[in-house]
N, C-alpha and C positions, 0 to 999 in steps of 0.2 A: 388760138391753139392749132396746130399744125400735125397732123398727124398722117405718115407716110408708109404705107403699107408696099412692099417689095413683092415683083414680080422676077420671073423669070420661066426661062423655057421649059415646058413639062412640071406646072405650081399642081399641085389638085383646088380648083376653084373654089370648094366650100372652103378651105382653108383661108382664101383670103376674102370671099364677099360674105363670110358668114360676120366677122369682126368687123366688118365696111357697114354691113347692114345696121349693127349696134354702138358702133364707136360715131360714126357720122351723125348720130342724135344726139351726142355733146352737145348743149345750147355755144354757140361761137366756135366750133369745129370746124376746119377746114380738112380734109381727106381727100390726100392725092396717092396714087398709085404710081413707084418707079420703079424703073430697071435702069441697066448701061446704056440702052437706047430708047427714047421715045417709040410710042408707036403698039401695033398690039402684038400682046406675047400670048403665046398659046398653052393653052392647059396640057397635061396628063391624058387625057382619054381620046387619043388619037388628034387632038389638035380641033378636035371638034367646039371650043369655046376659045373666043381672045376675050382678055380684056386690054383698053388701051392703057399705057403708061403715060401721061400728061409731059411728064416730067422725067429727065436723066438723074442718075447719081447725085452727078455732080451739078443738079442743079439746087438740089434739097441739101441743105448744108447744118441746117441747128432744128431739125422737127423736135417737139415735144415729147410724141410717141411715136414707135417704129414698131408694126409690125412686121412680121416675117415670116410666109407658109410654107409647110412643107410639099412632099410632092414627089415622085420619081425623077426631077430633073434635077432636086436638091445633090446628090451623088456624085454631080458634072460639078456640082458649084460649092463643090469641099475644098477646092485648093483655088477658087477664082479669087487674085489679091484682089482685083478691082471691087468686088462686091467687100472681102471678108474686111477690105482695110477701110471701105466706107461706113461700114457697120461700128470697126474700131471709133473713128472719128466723131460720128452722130450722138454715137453712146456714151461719151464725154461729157454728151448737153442734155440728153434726153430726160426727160419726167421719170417715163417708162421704154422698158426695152421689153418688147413682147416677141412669144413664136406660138405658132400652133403646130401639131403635130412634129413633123421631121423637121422643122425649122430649127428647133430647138438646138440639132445636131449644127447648122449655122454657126447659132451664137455661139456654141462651145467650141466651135473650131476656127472661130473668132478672140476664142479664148477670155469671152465676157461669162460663163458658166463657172471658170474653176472653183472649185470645194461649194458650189452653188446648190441648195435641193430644186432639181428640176423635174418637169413632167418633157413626155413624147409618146409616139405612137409605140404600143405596149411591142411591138416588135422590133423595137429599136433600143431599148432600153440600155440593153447589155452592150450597146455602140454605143451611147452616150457617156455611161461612166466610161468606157476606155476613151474619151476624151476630155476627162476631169471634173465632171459634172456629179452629183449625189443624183441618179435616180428616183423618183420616188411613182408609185403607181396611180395614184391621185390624178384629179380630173383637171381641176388648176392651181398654179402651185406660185407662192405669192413669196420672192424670196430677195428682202430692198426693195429696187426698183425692178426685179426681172419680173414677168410674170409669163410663165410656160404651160401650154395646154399640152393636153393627151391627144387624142387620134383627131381625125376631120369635123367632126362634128361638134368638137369642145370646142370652136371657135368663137362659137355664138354664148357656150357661159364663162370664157375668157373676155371677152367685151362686156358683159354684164359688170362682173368681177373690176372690168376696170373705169367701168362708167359710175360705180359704185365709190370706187376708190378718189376719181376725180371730181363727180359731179357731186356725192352723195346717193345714200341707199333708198331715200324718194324719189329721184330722177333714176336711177337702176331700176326701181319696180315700176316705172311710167312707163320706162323702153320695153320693158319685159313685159309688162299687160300690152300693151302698145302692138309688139310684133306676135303677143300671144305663142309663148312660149313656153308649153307646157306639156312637153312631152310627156307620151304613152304608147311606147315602143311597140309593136304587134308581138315580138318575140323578145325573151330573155335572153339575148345571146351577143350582147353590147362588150362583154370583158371576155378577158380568157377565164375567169373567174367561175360567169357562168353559162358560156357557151361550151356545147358538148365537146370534149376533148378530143374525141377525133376531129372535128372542124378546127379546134386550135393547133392542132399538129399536121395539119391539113396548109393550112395558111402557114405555120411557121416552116414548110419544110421549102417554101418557096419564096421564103425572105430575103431580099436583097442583102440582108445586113450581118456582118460579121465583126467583130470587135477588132479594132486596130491592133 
């Protein structure tokens, strides 16, 4: 099983080694990371993390699962054909089509999302359906073969979620006791839900995101 997680310039890192961390304990999983070029691409937070790409595009032709992080570089790579028409092609074979966070926005504008219920980071939401997608506020969102997380951190119960779905939900709780995942946040303040609404009108008033 072949599973190929996407890079590119400005990813946020928990987005793609959080699902690397748990999807790579597939018993017979292979887990490679590509972009358009070989080589290391640089995260989101001033470039201070690479990771490397093994592999181009166009060298990963039929993976199994794809994922795909979000990121402030995601924004660049809305109208990149090279990426958006490899995504079309892979996801013709794929098991599973995965995103975490803004990635999400990818696959709908890839146009694998339409009349889809998807998850994304809760400040992207109102972008996603204006690119055809069913929003929904949920943490992972299991819809066929897509399987779409919410913000950065759902990465790690988006690879649960699908280690679950491939391996079984006794290999899902071996990985999860394993990496000890058991979060106990210091603060309530993880959704717009329950974080105080000035900080959520705080952080939305300097959203990248605007609906198409």
């Amino acid at each position: 099983m072949q599973i190929a997680i996407v890079l590119f310039d400005r990813f946020t890192a928990l987005d793609a080694v959080g699902p690397y961390e748990i999807l790579s304990r597939i018993p017979g999983a292979e887990t490679v990371f590509v972009a358009e070029r070989a080589g290391p691409v640089r995260n989101d937070n001033a470039g201070s993390l690479a990771l490397t790409a093994d592999r181009t595009l166009g060298e990963v032709r039929r993976p199994d699962i794809v994922v795909v992080p979000g990121g402030p570089g995601q924004t660049a790579q809305m109208e990149n054909e090279t990426l958006l028409d490899w995504l079309r092609a892979v996801d013709a074979h794929t098991s599973w089509t995965a995103s975490v966070c803004t990635g999400s926005l990818l696959l709908a504008a890839a146009g694998l999302l339409e009349g889809r219920r998807a998850a994304s980071h809760w400040l992207a939401l109102e972008y996603l359906e204006s690119l055809g997608a069913r929003p929904t506020g949920e943490r992972v969102v299991i819809d066929g073969k897509y399987v779409t997380g919410a913000g950065v951190s759902s990465g790690v119960d988006l690879g649960l979620a699908l280690v679950g779905e491939v391996a079984g939900e006794r290999r899902a709780q071996a990985v999860q006791l394993a990496v000890e995942h058991d979060p106990r946040p210091p603060y309530d303040a993880g959704s717009p839900a329950t974080a105080p609404a000035d900080l959520v009108e705080e952080l939305r008033s300097r959203s990248r995101f605007t609906p198409r």
